[in-house]
RODO-2510 file (C-alpha; in nm, 4 decimals, decimal comma):
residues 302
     n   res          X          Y          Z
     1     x    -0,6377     0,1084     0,3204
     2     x    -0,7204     0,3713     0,0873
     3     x    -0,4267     0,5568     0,1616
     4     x    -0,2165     0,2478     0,0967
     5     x    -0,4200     0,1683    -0,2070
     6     x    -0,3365     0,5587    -0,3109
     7     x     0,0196     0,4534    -0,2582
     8     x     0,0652     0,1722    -0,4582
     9     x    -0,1133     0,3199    -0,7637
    10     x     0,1608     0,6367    -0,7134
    11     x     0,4571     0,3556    -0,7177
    12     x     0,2987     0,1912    -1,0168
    13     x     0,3021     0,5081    -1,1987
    14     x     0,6344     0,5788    -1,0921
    15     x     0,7873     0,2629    -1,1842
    16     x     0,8960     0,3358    -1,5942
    17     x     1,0890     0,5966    -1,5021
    18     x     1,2485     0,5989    -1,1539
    19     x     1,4401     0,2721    -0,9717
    20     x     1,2044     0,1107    -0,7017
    21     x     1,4947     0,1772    -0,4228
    22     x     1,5188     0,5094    -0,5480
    23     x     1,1795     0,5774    -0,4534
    24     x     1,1827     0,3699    -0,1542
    25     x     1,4737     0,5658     0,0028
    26     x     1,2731     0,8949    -0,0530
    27     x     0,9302     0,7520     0,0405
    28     x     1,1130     0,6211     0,4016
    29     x     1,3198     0,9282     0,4443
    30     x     0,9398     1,1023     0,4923
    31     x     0,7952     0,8346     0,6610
    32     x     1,1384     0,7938     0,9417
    33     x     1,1015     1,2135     0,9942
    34     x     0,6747     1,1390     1,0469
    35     x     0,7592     0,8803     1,2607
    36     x     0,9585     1,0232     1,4770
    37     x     0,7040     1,3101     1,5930
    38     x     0,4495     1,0339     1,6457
    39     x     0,6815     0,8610     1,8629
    40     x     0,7332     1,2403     2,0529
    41     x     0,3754     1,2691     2,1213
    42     x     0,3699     0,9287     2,2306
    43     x     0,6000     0,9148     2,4982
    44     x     0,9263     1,1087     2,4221
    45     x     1,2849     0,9125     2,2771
    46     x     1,2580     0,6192     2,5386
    47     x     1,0514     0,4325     2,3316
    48     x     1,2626     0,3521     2,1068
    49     x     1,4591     0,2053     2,3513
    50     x     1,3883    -0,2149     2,2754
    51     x     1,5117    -0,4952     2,5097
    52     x     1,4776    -0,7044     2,1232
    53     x     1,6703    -0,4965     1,8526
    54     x     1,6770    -0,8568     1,6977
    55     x     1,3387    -0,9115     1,6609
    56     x     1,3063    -0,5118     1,5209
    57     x     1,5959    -0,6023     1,2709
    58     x     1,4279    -0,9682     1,1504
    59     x     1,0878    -0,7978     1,1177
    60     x     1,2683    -0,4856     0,9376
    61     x     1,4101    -0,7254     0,7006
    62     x     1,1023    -0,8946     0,5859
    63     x     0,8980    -0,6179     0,5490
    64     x     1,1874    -0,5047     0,3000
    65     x     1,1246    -0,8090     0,1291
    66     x     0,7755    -0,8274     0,1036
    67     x     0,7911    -0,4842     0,0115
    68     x     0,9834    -0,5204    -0,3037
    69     x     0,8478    -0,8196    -0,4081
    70     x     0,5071    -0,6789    -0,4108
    71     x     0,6262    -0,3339    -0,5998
    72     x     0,8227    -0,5455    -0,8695
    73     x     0,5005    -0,7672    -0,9124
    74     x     0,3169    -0,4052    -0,9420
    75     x     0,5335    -0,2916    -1,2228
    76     x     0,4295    -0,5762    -1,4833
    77     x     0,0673    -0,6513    -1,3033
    78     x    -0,2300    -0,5140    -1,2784
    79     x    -0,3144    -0,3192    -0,9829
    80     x    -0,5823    -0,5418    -0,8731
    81     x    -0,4630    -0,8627    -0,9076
    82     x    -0,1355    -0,8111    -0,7705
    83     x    -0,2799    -0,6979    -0,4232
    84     x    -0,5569    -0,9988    -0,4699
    85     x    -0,2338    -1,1822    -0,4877
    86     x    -0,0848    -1,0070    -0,1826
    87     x    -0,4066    -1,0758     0,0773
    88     x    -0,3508    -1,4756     0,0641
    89     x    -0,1350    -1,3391     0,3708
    90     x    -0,3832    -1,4040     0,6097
    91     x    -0,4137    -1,7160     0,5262
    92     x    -0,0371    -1,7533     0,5580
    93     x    -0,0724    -1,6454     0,9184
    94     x    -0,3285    -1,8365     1,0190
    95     x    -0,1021    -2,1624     0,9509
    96     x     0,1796    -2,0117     1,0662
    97     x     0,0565    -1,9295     1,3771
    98     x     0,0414    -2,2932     1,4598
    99     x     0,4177    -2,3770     1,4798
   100     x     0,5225    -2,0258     1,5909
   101     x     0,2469    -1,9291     1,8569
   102     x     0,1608    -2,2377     1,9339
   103     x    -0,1967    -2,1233     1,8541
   104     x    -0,4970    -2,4016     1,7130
   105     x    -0,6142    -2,3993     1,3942
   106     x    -0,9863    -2,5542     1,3264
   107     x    -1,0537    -2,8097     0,9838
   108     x    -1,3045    -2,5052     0,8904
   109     x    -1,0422    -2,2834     0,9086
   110     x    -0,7716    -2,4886     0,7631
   111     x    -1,0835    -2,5326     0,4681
   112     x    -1,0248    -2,1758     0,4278
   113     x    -0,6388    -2,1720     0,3899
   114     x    -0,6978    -2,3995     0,1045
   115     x    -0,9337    -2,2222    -0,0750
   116     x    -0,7720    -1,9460    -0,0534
   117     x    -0,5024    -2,1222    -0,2212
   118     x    -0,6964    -2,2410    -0,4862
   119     x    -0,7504    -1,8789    -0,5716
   120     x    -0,3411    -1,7750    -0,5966
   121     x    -0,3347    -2,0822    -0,8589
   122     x    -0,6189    -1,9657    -1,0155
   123     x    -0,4605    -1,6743    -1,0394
   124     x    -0,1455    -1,8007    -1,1573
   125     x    -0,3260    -1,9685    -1,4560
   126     x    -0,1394    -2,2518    -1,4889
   127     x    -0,3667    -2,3778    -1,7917
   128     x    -0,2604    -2,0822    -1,9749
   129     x     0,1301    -2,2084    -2,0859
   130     x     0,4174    -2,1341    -1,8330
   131     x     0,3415    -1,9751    -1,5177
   132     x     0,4993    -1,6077    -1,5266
   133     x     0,7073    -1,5860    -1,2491
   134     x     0,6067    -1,1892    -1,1877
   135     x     0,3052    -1,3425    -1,0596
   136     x     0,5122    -1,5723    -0,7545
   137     x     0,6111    -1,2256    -0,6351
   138     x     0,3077    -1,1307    -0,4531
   139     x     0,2911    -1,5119    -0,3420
   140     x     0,6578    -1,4210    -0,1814
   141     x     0,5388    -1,0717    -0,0584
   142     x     0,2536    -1,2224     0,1157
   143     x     0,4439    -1,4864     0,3305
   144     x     0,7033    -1,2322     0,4054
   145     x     0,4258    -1,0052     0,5506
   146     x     0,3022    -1,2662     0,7322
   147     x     0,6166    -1,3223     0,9120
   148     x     0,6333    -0,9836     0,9518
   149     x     0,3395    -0,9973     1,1509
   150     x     0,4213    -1,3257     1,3602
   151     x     0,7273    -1,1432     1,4705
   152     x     0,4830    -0,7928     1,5815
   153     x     0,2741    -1,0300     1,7744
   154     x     0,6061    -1,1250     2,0160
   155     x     0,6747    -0,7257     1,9695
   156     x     0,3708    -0,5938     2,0456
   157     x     0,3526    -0,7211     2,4361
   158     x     0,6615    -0,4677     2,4975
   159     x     0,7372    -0,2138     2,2174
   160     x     0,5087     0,0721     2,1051
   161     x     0,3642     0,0646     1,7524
   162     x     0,5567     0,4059     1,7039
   163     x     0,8685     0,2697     1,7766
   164     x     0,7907    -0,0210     1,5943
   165     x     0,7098     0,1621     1,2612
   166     x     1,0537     0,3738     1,3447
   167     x     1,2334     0,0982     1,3142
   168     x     1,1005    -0,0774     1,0335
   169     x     1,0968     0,2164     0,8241
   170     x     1,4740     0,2973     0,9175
   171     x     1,5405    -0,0451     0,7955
   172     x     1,4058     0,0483     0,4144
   173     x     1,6456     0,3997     0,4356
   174     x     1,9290     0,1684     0,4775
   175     x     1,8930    -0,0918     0,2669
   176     x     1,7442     0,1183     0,0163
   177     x     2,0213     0,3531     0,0755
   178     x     2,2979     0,0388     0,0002
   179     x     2,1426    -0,0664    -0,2950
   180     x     2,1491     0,2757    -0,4343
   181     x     2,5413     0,2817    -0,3684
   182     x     2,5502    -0,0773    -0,5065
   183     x     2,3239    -0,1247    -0,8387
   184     x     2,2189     0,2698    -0,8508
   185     x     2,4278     0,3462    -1,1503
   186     x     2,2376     0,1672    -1,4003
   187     x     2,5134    -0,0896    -1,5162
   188     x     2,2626    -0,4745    -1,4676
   189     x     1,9729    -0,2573    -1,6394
   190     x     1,8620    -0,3339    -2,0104
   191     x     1,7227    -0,6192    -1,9561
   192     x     1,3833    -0,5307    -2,1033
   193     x     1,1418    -0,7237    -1,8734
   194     x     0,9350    -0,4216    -1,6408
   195     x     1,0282    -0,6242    -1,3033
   196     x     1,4152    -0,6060    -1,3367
   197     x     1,4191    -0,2362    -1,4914
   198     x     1,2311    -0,1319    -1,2537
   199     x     1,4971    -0,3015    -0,9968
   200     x     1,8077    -0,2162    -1,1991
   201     x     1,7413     0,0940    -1,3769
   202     x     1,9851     0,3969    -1,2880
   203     x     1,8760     0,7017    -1,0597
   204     x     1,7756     1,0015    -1,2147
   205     x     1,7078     1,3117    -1,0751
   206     x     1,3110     1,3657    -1,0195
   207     x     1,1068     1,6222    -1,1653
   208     x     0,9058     1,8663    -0,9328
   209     x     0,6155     1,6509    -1,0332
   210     x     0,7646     1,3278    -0,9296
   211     x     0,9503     1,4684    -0,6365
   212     x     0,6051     1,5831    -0,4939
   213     x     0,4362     1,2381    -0,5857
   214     x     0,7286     1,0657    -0,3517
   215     x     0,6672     1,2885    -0,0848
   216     x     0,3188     1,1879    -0,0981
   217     x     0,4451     0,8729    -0,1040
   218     x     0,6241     0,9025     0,2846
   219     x     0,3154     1,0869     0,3817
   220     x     0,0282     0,8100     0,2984
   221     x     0,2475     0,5496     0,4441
   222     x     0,3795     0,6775     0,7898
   223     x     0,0095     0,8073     0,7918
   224     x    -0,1712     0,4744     0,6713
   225     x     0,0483     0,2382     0,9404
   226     x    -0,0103     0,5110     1,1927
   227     x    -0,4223     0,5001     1,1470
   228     x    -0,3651     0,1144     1,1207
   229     x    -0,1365     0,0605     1,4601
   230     x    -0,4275     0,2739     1,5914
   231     x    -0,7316     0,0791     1,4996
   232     x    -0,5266    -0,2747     1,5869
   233     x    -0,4479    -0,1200     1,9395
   234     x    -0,8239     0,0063     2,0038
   235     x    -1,0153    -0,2517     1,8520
   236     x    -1,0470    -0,6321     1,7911
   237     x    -0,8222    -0,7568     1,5326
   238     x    -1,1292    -0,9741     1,4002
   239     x    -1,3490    -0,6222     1,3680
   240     x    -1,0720    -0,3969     1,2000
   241     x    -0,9065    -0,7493     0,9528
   242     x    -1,1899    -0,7175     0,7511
   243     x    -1,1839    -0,3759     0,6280
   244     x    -0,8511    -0,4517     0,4950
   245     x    -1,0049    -0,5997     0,1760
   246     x    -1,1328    -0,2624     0,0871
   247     x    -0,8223    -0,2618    -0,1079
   248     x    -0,9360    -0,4720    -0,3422
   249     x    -1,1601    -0,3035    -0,5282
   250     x    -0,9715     0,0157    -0,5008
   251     x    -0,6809    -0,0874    -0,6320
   252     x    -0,9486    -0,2306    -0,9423
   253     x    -1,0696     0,1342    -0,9404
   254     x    -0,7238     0,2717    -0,9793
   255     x    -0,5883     0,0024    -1,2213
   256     x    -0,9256     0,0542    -1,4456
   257     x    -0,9286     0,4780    -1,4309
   258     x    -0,4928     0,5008    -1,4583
   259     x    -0,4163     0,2359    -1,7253
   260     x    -0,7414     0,0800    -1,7748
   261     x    -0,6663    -0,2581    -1,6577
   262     x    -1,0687    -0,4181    -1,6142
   263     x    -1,0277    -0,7906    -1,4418
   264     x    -1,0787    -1,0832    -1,6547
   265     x    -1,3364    -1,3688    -1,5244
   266     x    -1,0014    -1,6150    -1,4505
   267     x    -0,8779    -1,3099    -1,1981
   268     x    -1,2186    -1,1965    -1,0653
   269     x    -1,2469    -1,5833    -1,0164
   270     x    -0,9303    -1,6176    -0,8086
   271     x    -1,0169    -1,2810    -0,6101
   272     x    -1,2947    -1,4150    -0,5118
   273     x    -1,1633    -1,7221    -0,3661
   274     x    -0,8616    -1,5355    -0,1840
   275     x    -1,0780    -1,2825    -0,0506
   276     x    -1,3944    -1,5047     0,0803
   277     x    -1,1383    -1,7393     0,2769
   278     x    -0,9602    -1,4425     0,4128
   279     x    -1,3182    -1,3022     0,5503
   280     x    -1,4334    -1,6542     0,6281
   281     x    -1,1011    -1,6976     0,8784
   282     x    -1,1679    -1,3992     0,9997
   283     x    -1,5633    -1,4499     1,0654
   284     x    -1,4218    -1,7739     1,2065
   285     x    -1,1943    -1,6017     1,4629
   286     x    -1,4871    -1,3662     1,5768
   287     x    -1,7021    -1,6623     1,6755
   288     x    -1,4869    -1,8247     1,8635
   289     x    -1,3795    -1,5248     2,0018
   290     x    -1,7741    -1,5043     2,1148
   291     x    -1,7997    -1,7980     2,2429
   292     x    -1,5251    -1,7841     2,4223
   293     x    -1,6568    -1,4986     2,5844
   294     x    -1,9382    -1,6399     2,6510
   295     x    -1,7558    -1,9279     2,8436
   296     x    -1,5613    -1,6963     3,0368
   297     x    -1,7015    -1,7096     3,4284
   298     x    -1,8499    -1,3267     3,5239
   299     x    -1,6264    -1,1393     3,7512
   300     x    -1,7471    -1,1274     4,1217
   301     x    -2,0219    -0,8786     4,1934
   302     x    -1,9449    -0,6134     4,4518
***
């Protein structure tokens, strides 16, 4: 998570004077060559060999998604409350989870979901005048991701997180790579608002600078998934979930020392409702995951 929150403040910066699938394409480009030496030392080419390219595509697709919608929120946000923003996706798969995995959800947990709801609107500050629709972005990044993540459940019982992170990340060169061909010239930019430049605006040649800062890019984030496939794969998901929200006040620490961007009380409010549901589901999930055990006959003694 620091890595990723490392990342994010490096797009941020980024984003006044480069085109977000500009820096995507070079940030994936790292990441795809990374990749690929993982998946090497993890088993050789066959892995990447899938019996679902469907499912890789789908989940390819909206990780593209929730990946731009959270960058062009980060371009006219604040750090901080744009990831705040972001992390309502656990509650998002929690309810999901119930028509696509057939999984139950408990009225505490369901509690949860809504309060963590109550914090995006709080967030949104709807008392405030119109609601700015930069802010719906991370609201749309967040249920993407969480789709994402449905889909790497079905995945996960046959494909390696290597070859899983291959494809995904191939997915971004593409697209990224299209929309470069398409829109890369600059001619729907001028609009003025920081979202839409930042989606519009022409390619330019990077500095050395800024060509070093999107390497660093592809390097936190083949590293960051890696280090995250890893601690999914070797521990509990209810153990490793909550570190996640380290984020949080990282990306406060990077939004306050970069552009000096200190929460008001009507965000630190809504953070604090998005991330206490998130942690309650998830201290939820490790009691009945307890109990369960605890239910669970003892294997026969030999």
């Amino acid at each position: 998570m620091a890595l990723l929150s490392a990342q994010d403040a490096i797009i941020k910066w980024l984003s006044g004077d480069y085109p977000l699938h500009q820096i995507i394409l070079g940030r994936a480009t790292i990441a795809v060559a990374l990749t690929l030496i993982l998946v090497r030392l993890e088993g050789g080419w066959g892995l990447l060999r899938s019996r679902r390219p469907g499912l890789h595509l789908a989940r390819g697709l909206l990780l593209v998604v929730a990946n731009v919608s959270y960058f062009l929120a980060l371009a006219a946000m604040p750090l901080a409350e744009a990831i705040a923003i972001f992390f309502v996706a656990p509650l998002f798969i929690t309810a999901l989870s119930v028509p696509f995995l057939g999984e139950r959800v408990g009225p505490r947990r369901w509690l949860a979901v809504l309060a963590g709801l109550c914090g995006v609107v709080v967030m949104l500050r709807p008392g405030e005048g119109a609601i700015d629709p930069v802010a719906l972005l991370p609201v749309l990044a967040a249920f993407c991701y969480a789709g994402m993540q449905i889909l790497t459940r079905r995945l996960g019982a046959t494909d390696k997180a290597s070859a899983m992170a291959f494809y995904v990340q191939l997915t971004f060169v593409v697209i990224s790579g299209a929309a470069g061909l398409a829109i890369g010239d600059g001619r729907f930019a001028g609009s003025g608002e920081p979202s839409l430049e930042f989606l519009f605006r022409a390619w330019v040649w990077p500095g050395r600078d800024d060509a070093l800062l999107i390497l660093l890019c592809g390097v936190l984030i083949a590293a960051a998934a890696y280090l995250l496939s890893q601690a999914y794969r070797t521990a509990e998901a209810t153990v490793v979930a909550p570190f996640e929200y380290i984020a949080v006040p990282l990306s406060a620490a990077w939004g306050i020392l970069l552009w000096g961007d200190w929460p008001d009380l009507t965000a630190v409010v809504g953070i604090a409702l998005i991330v206490g549901a998130g942690l309650m589901i998830f201290a939820r999930e490790a009691s009945l995951g307890r109990l369960l055990a605890a239910r669970r006959p003892l294997p026969p003694q030999r």
